[in-house]
C-alpha positions as CSV (number, residue, x, y, z in Angstrom):
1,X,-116.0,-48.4,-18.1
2,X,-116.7,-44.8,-18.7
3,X,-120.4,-44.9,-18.7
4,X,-120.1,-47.3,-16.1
5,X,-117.6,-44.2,-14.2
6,X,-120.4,-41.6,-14.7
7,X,-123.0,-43.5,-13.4
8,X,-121.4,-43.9,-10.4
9,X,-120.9,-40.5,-9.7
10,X,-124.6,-39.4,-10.3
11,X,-125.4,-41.6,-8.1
12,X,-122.4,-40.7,-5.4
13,X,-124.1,-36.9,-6.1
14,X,-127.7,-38.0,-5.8
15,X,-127.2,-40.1,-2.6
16,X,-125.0,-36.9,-1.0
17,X,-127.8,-34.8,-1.9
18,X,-131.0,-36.8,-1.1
19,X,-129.9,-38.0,2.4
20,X,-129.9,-35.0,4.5
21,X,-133.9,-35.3,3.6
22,X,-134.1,-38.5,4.2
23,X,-132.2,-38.5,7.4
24,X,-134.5,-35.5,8.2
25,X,-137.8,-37.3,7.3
26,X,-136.3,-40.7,9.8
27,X,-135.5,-38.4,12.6
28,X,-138.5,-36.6,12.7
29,X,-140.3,-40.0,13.0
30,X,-137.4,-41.4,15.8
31,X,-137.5,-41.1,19.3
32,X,-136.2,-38.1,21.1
33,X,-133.7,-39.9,22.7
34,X,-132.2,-41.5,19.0
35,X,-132.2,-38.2,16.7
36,X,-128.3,-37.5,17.4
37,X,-127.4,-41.2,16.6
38,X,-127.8,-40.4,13.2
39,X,-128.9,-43.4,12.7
40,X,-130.3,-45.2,9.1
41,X,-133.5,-46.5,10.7
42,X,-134.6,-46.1,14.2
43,X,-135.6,-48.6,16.5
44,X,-139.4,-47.7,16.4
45,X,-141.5,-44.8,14.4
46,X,-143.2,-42.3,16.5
47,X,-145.1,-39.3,15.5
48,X,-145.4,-37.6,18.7
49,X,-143.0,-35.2,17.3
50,X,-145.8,-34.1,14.8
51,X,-148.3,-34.4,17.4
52,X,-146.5,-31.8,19.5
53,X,-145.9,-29.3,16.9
54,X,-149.6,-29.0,15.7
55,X,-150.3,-28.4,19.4
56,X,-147.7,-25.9,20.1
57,X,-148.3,-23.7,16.3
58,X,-151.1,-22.9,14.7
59,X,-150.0,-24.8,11.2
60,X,-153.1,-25.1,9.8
61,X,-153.4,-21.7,9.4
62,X,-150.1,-20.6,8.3
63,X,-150.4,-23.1,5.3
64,X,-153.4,-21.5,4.1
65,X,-151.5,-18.0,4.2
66,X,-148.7,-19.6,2.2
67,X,-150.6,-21.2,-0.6
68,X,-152.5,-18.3,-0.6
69,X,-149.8,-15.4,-1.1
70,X,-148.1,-17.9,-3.4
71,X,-150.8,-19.0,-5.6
72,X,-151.6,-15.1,-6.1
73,X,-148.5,-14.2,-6.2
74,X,-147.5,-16.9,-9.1
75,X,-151.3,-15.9,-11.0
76,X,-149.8,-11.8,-10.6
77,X,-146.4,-12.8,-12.0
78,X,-147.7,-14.7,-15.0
79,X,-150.8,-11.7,-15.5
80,X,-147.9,-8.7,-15.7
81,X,-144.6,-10.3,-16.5
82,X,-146.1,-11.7,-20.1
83,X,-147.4,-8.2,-20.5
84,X,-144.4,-6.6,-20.2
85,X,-142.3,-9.3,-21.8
86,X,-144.9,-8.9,-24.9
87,X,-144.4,-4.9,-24.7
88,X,-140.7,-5.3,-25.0
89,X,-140.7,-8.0,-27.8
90,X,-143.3,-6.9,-29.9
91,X,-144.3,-3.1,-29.8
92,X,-142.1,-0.2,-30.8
93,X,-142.1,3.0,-28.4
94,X,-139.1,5.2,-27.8
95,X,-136.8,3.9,-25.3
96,X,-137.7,0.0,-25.4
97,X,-134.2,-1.2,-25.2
98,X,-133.3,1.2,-22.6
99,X,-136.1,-0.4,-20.8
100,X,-135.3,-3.8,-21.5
101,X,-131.4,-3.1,-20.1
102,X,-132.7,-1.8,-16.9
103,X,-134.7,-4.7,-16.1
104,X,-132.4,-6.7,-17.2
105,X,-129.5,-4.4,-14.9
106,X,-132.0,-5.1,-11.7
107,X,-131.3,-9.4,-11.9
108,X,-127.9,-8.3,-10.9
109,X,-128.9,-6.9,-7.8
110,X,-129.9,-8.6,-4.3
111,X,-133.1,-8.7,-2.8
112,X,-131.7,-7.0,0.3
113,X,-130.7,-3.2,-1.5
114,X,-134.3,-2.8,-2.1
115,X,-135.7,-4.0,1.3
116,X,-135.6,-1.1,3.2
117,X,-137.4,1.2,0.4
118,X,-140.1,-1.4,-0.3
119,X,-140.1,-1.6,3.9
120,X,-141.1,2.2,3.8
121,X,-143.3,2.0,1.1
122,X,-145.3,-0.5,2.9
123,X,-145.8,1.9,6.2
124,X,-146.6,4.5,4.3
125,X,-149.3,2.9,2.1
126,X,-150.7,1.0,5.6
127,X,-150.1,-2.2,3.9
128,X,-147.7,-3.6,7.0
129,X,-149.9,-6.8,8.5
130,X,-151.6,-7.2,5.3
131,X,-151.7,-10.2,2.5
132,X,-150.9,-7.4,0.4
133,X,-147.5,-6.2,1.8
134,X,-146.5,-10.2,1.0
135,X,-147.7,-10.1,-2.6
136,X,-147.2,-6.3,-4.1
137,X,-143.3,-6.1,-3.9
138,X,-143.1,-9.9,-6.2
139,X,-145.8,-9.2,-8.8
140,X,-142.9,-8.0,-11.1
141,X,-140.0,-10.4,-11.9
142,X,-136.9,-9.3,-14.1
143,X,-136.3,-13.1,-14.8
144,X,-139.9,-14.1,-15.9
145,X,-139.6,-10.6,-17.9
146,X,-137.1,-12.0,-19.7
147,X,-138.1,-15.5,-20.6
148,X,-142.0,-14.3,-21.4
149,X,-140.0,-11.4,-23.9
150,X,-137.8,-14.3,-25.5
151,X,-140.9,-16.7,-26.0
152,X,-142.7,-13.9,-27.6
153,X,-139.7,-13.3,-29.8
154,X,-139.7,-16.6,-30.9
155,X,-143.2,-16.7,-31.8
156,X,-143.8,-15.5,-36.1
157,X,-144.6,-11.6,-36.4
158,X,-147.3,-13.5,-39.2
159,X,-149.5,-15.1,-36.1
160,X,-149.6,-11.6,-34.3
161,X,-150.5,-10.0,-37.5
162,X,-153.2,-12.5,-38.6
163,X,-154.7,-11.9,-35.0
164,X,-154.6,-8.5,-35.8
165,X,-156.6,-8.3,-39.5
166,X,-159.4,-10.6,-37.6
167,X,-159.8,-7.6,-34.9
168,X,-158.1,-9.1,-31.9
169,X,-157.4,-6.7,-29.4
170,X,-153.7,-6.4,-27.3
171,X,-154.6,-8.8,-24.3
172,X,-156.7,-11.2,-26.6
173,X,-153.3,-11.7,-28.8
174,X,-151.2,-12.3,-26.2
175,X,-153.7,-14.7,-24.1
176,X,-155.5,-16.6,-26.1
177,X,-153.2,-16.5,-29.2
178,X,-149.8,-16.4,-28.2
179,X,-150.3,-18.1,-25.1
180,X,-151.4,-21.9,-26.0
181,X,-147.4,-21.6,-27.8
182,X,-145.9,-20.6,-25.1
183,X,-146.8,-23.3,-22.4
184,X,-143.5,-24.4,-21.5
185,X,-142.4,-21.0,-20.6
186,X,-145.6,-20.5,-18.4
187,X,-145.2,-23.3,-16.6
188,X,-141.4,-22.6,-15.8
189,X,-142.0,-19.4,-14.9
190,X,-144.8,-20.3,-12.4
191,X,-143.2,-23.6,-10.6
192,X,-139.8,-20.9,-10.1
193,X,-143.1,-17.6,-8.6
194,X,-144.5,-20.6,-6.7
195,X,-141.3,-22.2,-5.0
196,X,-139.5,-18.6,-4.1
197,X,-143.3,-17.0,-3.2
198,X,-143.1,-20.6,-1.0
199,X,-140.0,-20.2,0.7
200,X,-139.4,-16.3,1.4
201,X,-139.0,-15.8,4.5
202,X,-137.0,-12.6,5.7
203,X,-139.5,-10.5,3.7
204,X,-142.5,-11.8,6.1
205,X,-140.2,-11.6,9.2
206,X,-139.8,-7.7,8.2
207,X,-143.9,-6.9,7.6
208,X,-146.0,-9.6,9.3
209,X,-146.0,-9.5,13.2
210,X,-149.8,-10.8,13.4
211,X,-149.6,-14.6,13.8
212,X,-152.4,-15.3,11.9
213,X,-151.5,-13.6,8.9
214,X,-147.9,-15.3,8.7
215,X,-146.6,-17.8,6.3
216,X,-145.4,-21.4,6.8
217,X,-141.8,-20.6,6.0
218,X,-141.9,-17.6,9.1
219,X,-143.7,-19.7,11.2
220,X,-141.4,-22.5,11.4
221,X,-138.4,-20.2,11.6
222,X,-140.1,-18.1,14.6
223,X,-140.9,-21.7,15.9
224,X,-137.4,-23.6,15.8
225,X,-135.7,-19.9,17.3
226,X,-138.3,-18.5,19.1
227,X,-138.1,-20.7,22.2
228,X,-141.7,-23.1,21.3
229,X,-140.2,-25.8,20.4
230,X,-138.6,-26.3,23.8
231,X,-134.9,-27.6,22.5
232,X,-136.5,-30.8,21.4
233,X,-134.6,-31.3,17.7
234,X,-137.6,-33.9,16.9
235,X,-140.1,-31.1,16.7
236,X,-138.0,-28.7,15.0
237,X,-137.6,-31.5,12.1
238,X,-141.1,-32.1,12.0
239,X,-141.9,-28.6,11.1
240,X,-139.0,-28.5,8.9
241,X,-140.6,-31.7,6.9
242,X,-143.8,-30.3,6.9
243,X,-142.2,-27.2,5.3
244,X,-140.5,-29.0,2.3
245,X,-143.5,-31.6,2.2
246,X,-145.9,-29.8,-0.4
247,X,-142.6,-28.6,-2.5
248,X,-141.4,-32.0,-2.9
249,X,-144.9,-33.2,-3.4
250,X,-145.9,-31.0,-6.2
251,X,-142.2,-31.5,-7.8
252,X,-142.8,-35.0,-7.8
253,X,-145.7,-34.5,-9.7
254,X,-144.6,-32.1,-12.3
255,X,-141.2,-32.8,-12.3
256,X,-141.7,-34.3,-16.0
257,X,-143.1,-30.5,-16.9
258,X,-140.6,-28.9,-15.3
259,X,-137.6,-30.3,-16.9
260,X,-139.3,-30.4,-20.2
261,X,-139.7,-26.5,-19.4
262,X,-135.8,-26.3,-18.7
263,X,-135.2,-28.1,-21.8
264,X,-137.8,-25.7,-24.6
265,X,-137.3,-22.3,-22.7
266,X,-134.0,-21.7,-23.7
267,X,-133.0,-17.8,-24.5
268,X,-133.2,-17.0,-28.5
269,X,-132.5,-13.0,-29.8
């Protein structure tokens, strides 16, 4: 009876979770007229709701921005945050610890106290309108800091040092010895770059006004505001489902990665 108890209520938690998708997904295939029956299945499946929004927003191209910004961003993360994780875990230099607290001190605080002073720092290096003012302020992550300083931790001093006596240099230690050991890690760290690079939005509002530099995420939000959508709910889905498509795509595919990730990537001193 008890297992028979929790059973029930992962699935009474994964059915309240996975149907606002799926209702989502249905009405953006129902007719106009049926979106606000809220109805399981409609009477017939239309796509003219995907139809009109790739005629109405340029999609195509705000894609390519996203998985572009993203896919650097995530390669930028992984390039600086295991550098400085590997600096914190494994060199000695005064001040280290007070360092590691600060960066450590800056998870606690929200994106939006430093928006305004990374704002001005893009207009004054004439990055606004740029790939760059999307990428620069995300290259450096507190969180993957941490988790690349804890996997080096965990790693013997006797590997570094072996890589040493055979002449290895700084960089060749940490990415081509130390990194094959540290796979789960990497691949936590860039699923969580890729998703948030994905789905930032307010940051792209603030320093992209050029439509053809903007991401996915802006688009669709300037699109279901902004007046192109027309009031009609069914298009405003669409782009919502096209939005969460490659997300839940990719999960789907590397879910088993991810939650082994979760599982190995747990904090040791």
């Amino acid at each position: 009876m008890k297992k028979f108890l929790t059973y029930l209520l992962l699935s009474i938690a994964a059915v309240s979770f996975l149907y606002p998708f799926y209702w989502m997904i249905v009405a953006s295939l129902s007719p106009e007229t049926e979106i606000g029956n809220l109805s399981f299945l409609p009477s017939s499946f239309t796509f003219d709701s995907y139809i009109q929004m790739f005629a109405k927003i340029p999609i195509g191209r705000a894609l390519f921005n996203s998985i572009l910004v993203a896919s650097i961003t995530t390669a930028g993360v992984i390039f600086f945050c295991s550098m400085v994780g590997y600096a914190l875990s494994r060199m000695e230099f005064r001040g280290k610890n007070l360092i590691f607290y600060v960066i450590i001190f800056t998870m606690t605080l929200p994106f939006q106290i430093t928006l305004i002073p990374n704002y001005i720092t893009m207009v004054k290096l004439h990055l606004v309108d740029t790939y760059a003012a999307l990428i620069i302020p995300f290259l450096l992550n507190s969180f993957a800091i941490l988790l690349f300083r804890q996997a080096f931790m965990s790693i013997p001093q006797a590997l570094i040092d072996a890589a040493r006596v055979d002449g290895c240099s700084e960089f060749r230690i940490v990415y081509q010895v130390l990194f094959p050991n540290i796979i789960p890690t990497i691949v936590i760290v860039g699923i969580l770059t890729f998703m948030n690079s994905w789905n930032e939005v307010l940051w792209a509002l603030i320093v992209i006004r050029e439509e053809q530099l903007m991401t996915l995420p802006q688009m669709v939000t300037l699109f279901s505001v902004g007046g192109r959508a027309e009031s009609q709910l069914g298009v405003k889905l669409a782009s919502a489902v096209f939005l969460a498509m490659p997300i839940m795509i990719a999960y789907s595919f590397f879910q088993k990665y991810f939650i082994q990730s979760m599982a190995s990537s747990g904090l040791k001193e």
